[in-house]
C-alpha positions in Angstrom: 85.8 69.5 157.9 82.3 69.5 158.6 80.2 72.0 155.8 76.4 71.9 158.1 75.6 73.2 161.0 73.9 69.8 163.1 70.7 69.9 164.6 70.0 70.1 168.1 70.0 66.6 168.5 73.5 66.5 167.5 74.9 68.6 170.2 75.8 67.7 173.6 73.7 68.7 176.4 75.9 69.2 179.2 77.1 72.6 180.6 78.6 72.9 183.6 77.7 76.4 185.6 81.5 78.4 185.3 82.1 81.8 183.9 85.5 84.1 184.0 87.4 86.2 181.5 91.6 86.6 180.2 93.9 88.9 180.9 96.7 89.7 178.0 100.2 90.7 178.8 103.9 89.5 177.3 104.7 85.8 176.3 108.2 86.1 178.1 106.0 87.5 181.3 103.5 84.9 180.8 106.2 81.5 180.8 106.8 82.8 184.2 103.8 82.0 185.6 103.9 78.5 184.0 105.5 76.3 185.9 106.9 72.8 184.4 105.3 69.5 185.7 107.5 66.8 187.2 108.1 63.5 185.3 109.5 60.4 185.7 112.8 60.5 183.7 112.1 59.1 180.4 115.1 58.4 177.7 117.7 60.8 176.8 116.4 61.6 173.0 115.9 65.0 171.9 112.3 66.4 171.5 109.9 66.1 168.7 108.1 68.9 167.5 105.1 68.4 165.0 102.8 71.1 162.7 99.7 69.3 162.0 98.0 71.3 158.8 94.8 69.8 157.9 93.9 69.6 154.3 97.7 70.0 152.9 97.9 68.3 149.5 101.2 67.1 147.9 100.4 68.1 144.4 99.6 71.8 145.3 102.6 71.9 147.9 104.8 70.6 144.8 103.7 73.0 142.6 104.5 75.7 144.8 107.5 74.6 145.9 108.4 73.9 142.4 107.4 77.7 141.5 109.4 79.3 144.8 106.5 80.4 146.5 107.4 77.6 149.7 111.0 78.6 150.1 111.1 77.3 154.0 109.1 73.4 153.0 111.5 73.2 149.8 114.3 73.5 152.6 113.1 71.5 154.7 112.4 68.9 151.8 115.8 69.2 150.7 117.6 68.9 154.4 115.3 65.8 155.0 112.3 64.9 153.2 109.1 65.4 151.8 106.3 62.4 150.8 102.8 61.9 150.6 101.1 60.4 153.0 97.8 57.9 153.1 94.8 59.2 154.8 92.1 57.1 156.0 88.8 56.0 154.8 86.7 57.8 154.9 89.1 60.2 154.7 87.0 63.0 157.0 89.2 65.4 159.7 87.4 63.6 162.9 88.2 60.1 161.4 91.9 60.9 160.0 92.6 62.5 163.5 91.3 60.3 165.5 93.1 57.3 163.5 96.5 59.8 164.1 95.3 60.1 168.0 95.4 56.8 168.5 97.6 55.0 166.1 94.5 52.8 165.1 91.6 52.5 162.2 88.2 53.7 162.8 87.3 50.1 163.6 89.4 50.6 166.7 88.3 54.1 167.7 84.5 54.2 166.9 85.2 57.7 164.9 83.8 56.6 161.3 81.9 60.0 160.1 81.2 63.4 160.9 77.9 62.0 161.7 76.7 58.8 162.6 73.3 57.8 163.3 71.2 56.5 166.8 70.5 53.0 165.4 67.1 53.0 167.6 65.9 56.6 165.8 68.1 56.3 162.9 68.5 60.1 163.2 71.8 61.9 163.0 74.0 62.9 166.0 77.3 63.8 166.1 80.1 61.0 165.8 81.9 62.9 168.7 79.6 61.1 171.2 78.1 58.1 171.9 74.1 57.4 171.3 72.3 58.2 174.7 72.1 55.0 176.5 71.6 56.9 180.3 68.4 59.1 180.2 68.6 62.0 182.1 65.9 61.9 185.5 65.4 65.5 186.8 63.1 67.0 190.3 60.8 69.2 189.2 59.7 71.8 190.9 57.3 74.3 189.3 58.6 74.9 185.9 62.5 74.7 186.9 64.0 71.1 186.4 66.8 69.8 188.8 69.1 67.3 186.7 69.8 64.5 189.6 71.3 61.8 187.3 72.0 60.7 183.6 72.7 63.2 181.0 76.4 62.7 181.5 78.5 63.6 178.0 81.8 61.8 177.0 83.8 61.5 174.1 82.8 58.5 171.8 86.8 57.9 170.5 88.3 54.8 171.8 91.4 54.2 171.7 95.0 55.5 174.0 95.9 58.6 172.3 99.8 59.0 171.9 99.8 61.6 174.1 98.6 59.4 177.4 101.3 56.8 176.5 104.3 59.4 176.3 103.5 61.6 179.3 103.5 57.9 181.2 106.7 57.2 180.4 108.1 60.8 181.2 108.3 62.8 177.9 106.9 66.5 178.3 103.8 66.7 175.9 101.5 69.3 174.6 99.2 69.3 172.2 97.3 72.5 170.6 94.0 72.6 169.5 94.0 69.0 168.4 90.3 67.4 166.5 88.5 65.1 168.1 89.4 65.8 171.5 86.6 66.9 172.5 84.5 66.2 175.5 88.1 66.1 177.1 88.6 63.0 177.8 90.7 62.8 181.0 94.7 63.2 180.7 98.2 64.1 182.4 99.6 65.3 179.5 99.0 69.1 178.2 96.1 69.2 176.1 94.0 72.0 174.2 90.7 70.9 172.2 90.4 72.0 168.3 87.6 71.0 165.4 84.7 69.4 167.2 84.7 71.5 170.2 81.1 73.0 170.4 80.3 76.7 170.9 78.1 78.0 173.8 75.0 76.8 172.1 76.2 73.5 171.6 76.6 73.3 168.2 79.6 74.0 165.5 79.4 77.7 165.2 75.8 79.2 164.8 76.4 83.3 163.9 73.9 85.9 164.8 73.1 88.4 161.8 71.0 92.0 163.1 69.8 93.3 160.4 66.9 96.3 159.4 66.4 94.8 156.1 64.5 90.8 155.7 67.0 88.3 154.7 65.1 86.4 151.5 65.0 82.6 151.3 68.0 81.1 149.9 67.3 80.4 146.2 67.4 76.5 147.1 65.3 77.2 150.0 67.6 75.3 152.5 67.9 76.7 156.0 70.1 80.0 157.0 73.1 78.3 159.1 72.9 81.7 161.5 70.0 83.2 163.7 69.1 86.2 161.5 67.1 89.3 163.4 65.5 92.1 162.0 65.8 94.8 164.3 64.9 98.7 164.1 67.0 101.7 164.3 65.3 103.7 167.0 65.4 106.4 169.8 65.2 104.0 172.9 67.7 106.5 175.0 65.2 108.9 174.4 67.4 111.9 173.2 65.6 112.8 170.0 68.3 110.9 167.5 67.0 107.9 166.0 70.4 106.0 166.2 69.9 102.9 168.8 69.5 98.8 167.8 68.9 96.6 170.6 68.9 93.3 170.1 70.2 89.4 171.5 72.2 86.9 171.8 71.4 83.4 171.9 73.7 81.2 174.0 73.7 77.9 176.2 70.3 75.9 176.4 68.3 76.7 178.9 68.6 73.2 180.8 66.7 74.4 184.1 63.4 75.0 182.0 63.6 71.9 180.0 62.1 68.6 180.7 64.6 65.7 180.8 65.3 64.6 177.3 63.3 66.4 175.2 64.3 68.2 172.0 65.6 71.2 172.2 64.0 74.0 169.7 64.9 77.5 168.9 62.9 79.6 171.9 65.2 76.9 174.6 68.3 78.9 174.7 69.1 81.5 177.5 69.7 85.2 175.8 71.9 88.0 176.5 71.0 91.6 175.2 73.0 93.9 173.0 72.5 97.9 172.6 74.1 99.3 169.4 74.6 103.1 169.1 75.2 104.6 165.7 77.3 107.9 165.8 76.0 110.6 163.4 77.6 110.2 160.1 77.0 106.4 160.2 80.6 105.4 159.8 81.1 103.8 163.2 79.4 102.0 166.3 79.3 101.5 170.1 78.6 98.7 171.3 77.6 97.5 174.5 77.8 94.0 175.7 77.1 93.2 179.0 79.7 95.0 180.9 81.5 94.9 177.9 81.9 98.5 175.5 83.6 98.7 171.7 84.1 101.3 169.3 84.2 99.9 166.0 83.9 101.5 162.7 82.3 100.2 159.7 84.4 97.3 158.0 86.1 96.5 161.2 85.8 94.0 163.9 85.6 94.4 167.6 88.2 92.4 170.0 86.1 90.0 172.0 83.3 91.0 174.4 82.2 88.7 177.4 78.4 87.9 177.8 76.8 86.2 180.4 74.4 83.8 181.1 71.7 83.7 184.0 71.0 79.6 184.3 69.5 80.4 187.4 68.2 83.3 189.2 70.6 86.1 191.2 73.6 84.0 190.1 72.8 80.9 191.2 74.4 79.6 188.4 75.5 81.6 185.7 77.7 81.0 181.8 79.9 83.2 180.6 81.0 83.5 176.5 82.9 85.8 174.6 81.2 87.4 171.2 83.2 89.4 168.2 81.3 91.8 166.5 82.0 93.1 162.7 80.0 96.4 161.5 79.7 95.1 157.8 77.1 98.0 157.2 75.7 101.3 159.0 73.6 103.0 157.0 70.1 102.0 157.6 67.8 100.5 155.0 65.0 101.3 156.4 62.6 104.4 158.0 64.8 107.1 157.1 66.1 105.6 153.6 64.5 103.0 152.2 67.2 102.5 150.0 70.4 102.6 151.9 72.4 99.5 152.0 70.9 98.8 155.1 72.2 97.8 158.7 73.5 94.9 158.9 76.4 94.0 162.2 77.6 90.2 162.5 77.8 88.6 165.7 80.6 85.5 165.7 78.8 82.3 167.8 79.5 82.6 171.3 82.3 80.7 172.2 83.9 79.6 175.1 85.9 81.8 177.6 89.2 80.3 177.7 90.3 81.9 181.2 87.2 79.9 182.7 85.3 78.0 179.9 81.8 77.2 181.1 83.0 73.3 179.9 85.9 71.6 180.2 88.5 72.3 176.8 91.6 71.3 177.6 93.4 69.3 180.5 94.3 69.8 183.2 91.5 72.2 183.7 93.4 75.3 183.9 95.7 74.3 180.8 93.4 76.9 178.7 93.2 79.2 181.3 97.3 79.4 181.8 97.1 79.8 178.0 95.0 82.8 178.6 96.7 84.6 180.8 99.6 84.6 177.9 97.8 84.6 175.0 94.4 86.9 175.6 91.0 85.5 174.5 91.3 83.2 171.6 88.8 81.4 169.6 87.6 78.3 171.2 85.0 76.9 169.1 86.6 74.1 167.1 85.8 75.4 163.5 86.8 79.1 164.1 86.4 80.1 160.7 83.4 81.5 159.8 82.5 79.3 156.4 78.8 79.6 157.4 77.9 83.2 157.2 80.0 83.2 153.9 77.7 79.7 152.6 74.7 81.9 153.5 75.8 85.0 151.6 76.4 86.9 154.6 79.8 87.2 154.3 81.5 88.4 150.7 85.1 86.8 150.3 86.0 90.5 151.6 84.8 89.3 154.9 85.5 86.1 155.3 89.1 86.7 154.4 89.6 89.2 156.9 87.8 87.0 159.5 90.5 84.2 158.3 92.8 86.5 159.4 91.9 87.0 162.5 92.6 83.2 163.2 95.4 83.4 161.7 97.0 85.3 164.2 95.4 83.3 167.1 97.4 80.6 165.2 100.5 82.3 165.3 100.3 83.5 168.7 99.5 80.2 170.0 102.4 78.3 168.0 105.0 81.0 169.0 103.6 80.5 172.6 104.6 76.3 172.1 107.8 76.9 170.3 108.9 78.7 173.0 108.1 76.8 175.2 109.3 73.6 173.8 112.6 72.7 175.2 113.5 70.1 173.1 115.9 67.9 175.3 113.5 68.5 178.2 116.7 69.2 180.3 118.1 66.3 179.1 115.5 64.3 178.3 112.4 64.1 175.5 109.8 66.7 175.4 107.1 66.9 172.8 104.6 69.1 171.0 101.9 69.1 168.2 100.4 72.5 167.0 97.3 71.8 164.6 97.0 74.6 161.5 93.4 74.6 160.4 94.6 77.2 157.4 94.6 75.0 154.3 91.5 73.1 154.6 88.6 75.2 155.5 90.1 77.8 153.3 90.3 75.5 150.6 86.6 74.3 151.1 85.3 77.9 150.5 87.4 79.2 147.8 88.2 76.6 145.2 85.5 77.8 143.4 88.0 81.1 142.3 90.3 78.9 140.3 91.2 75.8 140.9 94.6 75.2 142.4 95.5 71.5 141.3 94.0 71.4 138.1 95.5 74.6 135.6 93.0 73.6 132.9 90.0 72.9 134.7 86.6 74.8 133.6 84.8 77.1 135.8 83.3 75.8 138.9 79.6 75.9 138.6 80.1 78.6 142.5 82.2 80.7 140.3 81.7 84.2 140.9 83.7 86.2 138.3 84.1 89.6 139.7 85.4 88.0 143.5 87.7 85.0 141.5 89.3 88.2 140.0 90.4 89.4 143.2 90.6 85.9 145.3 92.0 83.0 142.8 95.1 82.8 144.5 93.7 83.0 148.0 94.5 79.0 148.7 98.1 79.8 147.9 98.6 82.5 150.1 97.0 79.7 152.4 100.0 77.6 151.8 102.4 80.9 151.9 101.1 81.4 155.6 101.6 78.0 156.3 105.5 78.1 155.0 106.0 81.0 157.1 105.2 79.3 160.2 107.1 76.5 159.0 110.2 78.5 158.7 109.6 80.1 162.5 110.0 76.5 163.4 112.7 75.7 161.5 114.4 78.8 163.0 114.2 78.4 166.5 113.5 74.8 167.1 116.1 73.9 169.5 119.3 72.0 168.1 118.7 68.1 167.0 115.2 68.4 167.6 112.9 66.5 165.3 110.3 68.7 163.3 107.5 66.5 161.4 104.9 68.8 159.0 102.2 66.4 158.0 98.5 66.6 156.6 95.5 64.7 157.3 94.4 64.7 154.0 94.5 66.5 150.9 92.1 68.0 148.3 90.4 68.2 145.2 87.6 69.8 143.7 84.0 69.3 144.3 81.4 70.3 141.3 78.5 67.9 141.4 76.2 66.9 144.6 75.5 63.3 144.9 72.1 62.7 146.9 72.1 58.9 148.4 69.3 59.0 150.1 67.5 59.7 146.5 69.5 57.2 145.0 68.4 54.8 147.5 65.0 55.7 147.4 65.1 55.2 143.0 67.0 52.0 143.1 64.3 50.6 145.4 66.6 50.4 148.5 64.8 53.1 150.6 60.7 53.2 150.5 58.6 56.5 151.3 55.6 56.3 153.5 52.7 56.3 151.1 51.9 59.4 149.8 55.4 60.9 150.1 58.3 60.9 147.4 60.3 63.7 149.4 61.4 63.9 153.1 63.3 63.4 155.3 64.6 60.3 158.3 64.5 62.7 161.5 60.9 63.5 160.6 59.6 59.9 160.0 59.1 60.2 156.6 60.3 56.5 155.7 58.6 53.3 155.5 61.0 51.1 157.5 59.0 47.8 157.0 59.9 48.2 153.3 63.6 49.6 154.2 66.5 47.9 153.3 69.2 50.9 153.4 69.9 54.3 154.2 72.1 56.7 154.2 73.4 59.4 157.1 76.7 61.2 157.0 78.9 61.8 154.5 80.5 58.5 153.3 77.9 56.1 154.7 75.5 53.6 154.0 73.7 51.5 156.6 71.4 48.4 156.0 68.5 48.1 158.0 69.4 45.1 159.6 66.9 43.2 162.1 68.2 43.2 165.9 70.4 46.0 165.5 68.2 49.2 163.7 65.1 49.9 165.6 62.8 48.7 163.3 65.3 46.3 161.1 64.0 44.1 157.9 67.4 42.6 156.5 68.3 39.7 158.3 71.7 39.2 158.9 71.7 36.6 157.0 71.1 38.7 153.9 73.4 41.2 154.7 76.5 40.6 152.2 73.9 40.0 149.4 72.1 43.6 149.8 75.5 45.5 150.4 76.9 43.5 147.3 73.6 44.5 145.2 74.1 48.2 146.3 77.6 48.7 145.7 77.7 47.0 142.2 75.1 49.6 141.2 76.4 52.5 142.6 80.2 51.3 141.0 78.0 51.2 137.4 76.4 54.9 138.2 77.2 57.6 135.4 77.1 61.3 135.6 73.9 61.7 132.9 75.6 65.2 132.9 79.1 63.8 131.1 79.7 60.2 131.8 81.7 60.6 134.6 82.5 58.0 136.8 80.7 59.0 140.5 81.7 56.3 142.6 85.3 55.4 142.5 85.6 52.3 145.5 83.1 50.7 148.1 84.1 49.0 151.3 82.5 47.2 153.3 83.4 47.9 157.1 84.2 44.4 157.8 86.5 44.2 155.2 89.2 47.4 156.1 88.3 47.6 159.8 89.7 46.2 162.9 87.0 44.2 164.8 87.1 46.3 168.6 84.3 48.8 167.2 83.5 47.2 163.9 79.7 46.7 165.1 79.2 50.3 165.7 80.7 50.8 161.9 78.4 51.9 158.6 77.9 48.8 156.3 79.2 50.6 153.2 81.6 53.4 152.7 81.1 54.9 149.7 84.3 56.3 147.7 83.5 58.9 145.4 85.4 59.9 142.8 86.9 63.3 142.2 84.8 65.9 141.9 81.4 64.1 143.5 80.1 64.2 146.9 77.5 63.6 149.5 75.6 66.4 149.7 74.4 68.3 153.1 70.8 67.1 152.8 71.4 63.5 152.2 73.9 63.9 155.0 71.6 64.8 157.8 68.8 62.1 156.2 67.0 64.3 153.2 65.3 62.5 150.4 64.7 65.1 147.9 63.7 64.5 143.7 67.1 64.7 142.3 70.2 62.1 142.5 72.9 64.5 140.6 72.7 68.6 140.9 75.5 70.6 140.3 77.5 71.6 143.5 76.7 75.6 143.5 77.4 76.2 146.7 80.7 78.3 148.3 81.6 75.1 149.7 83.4 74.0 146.4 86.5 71.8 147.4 86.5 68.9 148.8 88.2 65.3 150.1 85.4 63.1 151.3 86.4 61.2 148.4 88.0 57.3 147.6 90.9 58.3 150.1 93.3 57.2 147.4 92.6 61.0 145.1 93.3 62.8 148.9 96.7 61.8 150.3 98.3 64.0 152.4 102.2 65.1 153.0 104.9 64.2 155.4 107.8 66.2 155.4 110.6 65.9 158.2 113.6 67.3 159.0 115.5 64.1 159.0 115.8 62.0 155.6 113.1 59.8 155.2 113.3 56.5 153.8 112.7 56.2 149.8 110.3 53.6 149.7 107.6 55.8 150.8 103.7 54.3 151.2 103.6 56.1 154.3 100.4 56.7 156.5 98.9 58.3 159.5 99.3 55.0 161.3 103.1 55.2 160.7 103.3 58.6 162.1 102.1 57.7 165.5 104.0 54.7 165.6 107.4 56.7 164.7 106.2 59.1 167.7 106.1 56.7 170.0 109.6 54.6 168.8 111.6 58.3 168.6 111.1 58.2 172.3 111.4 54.4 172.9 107.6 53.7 174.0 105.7 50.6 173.2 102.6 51.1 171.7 99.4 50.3 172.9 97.0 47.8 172.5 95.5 47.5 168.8 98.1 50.0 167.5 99.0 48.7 164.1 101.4 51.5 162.6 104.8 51.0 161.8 108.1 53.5 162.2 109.1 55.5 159.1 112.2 55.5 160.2 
């Protein structure tokens, strides 16, 4: 999982004028309205059902299987199997999924980081598309721009996903809230985006925070991840009761108002307003959203609200989201006490409206908005836990546990909604599903700093809070106790000699020290500030690229600055294996001043793991860290700051963008799996696709468990 919120530049453009809202009645109402497609009749094999849980781990899954606290996996386990299973390098969500997708390595599907870089620019964008090769051209007339061509957004992974390959040869498929899927690319089979799909602005989840009170500076004066506005408790109704907030909500860019390509800042985003009204005793709120009213008292969340969008004038073309609101505090900090705790009301990113999402999330079309009519509203933005008001100290663990929850049962409406409607023989013949689980990993990303899960001896975190890890150090295993449960639904009702996979994408371990490449870079001579700088950044131009021989953006990457292919390149190709050899000898010899510690476990060179189809578009290096070190956020995003080693103090405290050999994942099945184990994600595509007798595609390299 992803732990920044990108830049603009990082975010897809495109937004499509559409707007609508959900309805919510029974599930066993709702299948009625679904009707089944028609299919060509494939072979006569019972259906496969699969739980994708991102982030699983097989040595905290032991443990609590060990200690009875997974009594539905150590059944499965026992009737069939349990194993770990090999993740990918890097071993990142987009990457592993993508490699799952498509039964290939990133060298085949073009998916190597959460973020890669535009190798004219060398600044970050988001692996999820392709660098913009088609400008966008626009009419302008007076200050409103007319988009006429270019501009067009599409999903950068390569590759056949499984999906396409068994919905050709008959086999009912549908697939929840997978990563990566996002843009849709185009499909016959039953599909629902997951991680990567933006929210209404664009991005991966950008909160808003009203507040009376200023928010101060974070202590290492990085960047809020949430738009944060002070507001004032007033009397705008005019009825002698200081009790009203007004305030807004940011949501799509403003496209119209824009010139073709050019950045998009902070004042480009259409708004939507929002009137709070504070009842006497300040222990509840209304709010009003649009057309959209709630009454929600403090410590509780509102059900979603829809917002809308004016792109154009007199509805022209309008967007319409959905918003949550949570009333963390009512008693107002300021004017009438100066003291109180202060107002303070949480605004969840605006996110798509599933009965009519303003872009494309799931195919067909109306696949999300037949899921709405079921199901209600649901989160749609792909990372629906909200880790960033939490990482800002927003959010206590109070907070974000309840907010957890909340996904949680989205989770558990939306898998009841597929096991019911998975029919296993598909009258006869194969059907299949995949449900993705998104429980274990973020969760375990934000609160390994508590107590650490894997490791019963391990010290303090340096993000150890000691009053909340009091109350929330066996969070992650109620994770895993959530997980079980659904496990056992399945196990329950999964229609007789059905197949029922659980596997992970990768697993976990902890993360205590930040590892800044760019700095390292920069101090092993590598990387060369203009003159006059020792701090910067690569989006702002604050490199010397004639002197440039390799940089680093994402999370596991390093790339060389290689003439013909970087916009302003030095290392001739020529040079290439010399430079990477250079680097990754002296990164392998790097020691933790702090203890000693080992920081880089492995390096790879692209060329040497990857298959050639995309190998050009691959980082030069990947850089394996061992456990317990990691890129951090800044050097991520292109940040050169003083420091190569700080200690990892923020909430973000567990990790696995590690050496993929300290982060396997698990497999477990219902039917016995073979002993000699070494499985990996490959494998589980490739025993997909045999289960139902269909030849894999082109550049497929994974090979049946069974």
């Amino acid at each position: 999982m992803s732990r920044f919120e990108a830049p603009p530049s990082v975010a897809p453009r495109h937004l499509p004028p559409k707007g609508g809202g959900g309805v919510r009645f029974g599930i066993l109402g709702g299948l009625l309205t679904l009707l089944a497609a028609c299919h060509p009749k494939p072979p006569d094999v019972p259906g496969v059902f699969i739980l994708g849980v991102d982030g699983m781990d097989p040595v905290i899954t032991q443990r609590l299987i060990d200690e009875g606290k997974l009594p539905n996996l150590a059944k499965l386990a026992k009737a069939g199997g349990f194993e770990s299973l090999a993740t990918v390098n890097p071993p990142q969500s987009p990457v592993a999924w993508s490699s799952f997708v498509t039964g290939m390595d990133p060298g085949g599907h073009g998916i190597f980081d959460f973020v890669h870089r535009d190798p004219k620019t060398y600044k970050p964008i988001s692996s999820a598309t392709p660098p913009s090769t088609d400008p966008t051209k626009a009419i302008e007339i007076g200050d409103t721009y007319f988009p006429i061509s270019g501009g067009a957004v599409s999903n950068n992974r390569g590759g056949v996903p499984f999906w396409d390959l068994l919905e050709k040869a008959g086999v009912d498929t549908e697939i929840y809230r997978i990563p990566g899927n996002y843009p849709v690319p185009d499909s016959g089979a039953k599909t629902l985006s997951g991680m990567g799909t933006s929210d209404m602005r664009g991005g991966y989840g950008v909160y808003t925070w009203f507040t009376d009170k200023p928010i101060p500076t974070k202590p290492d004066g990085s960047k809020l991840k949430g738009d944060i506005e002070v507001v004032t408790v007033e009397d705008f109704d005019g009825d002698g009761v200081v009790d009203n907030v007004h305030g807004t909500l940011k949501g799509p860019p403003d496209l119209f108002h824009i010139a073709p390509d050019a950045e998009i800042t902070d004042n480009n985003y259409l708004t939507a307003g929002v009137t709070f009204w504070l009842d006497k005793d300040r222990t509840s709120i209304y709010i009003q959203a649009g057309d959209d009213t709630a009454l929600v008292k403090e410590g509780e969340w509102s059900d979603w609200m829809k917002v809308s969008y004016e792109g154009l004038p007199h509805g022209v073309v309008s967007y319409d989201g959905m918003v949550r609101f949570y009333a963390k505090q009512l008693k107002p900090g300021a004017g009438e006490d100066p003291k109180g705790p202060g107002f303070a009301v949480y605004a969840s990113p605006v996110n798509f409206v599933p009965s009519n999402p303003a872009q494309q999330i799931s195919t067909p079309k109306t696949w999300s908005e037949d899921l709405s009519d079921i199901l209600g509203n649901f989160y749609t933005q792909g990372m629906p836990e909200e880790t960033n008001a939490l990482k800002d100290g927003m959010f206590d663990d109070d907070d974000y546990i309840r907010q957890v929850a909340l996904v949680q049962q989205d989770t558990r409406n939306m898998m009841e909604l597929a096991l019911a409607r998975f029919k296993g023989d598909h009258d006869g013949h194969g059907a299949m599903t995949f449900m993705y689980v998104s429980d274990i990993d973020l969760q375990c990303h934000m609160l390994w700093r508590h107590g650490d899960p894997k490791y019963a001896d391990a010290p303090h975190h340096p993000a150890w809070e000691e009053k909340s890890a009091a109350k929330h150090k066996l969070d992650i295993e109620h994770m895993y106790e959530h997980v079980d449960s659904l496990a056992g639904d399945i196990i329950d009702n999964l229609p007789k000699g059905s197949s029922f996979l659980l596997m992970s994408d990768h697993g976990f371990q902890p993360y205590t020290r930040d590892v800044h490449l760019n700095t390292w870079l920069r101090d092993n001579g590598y990387l060369v500030m203009k003159a006059g700088k020792t701090t910067g950044s690569i989006p702002t131009d604050d490199v010397d690229w004639s002197k440039t021989k390799a940089y680093n953006i994402g999370f596991n990457a390093i790339y060389l600055n290689e003439t013909g292919r970087e916009g302003q390149g030095i290392v001739a190709p020529a040079d290439a294996d010399a430079v990477m050899k250079a680097i990754s000898d002296k990164l392998l010899a790097q020691r933790d001043p702090k203890d000693g510690h080992v920081v880089v476990r492995k390096m790879a060179r692209s060329k040497d793991i990857y298959s050639k189809q995309r190998e050009a578009e691959a980082p030069d290096l990947i850089v394996g860290f061992d456990i317990g070190y990691g890129n951090s956020d800044q050097s991520t995003l292109g940040e050169i700051g003083t420091e190569e080693l700080t200690d990892n103090t923020s909430r973000w405290s567990g990790n696995h963008l590690m050496d993929p050999d300290v982060v396997p994942g698990v497999i477990f099945s219902n039917e016995p799996l073979p002993p000699a184990g070494g499985y990996g994600l490959l494998d589980v595509t490739a025993t997909v696709l045999k289960h139902f007798h269909v030849d894999p595609a082109t550049g497929m390299t994974g090979k049946s468990i069974y």
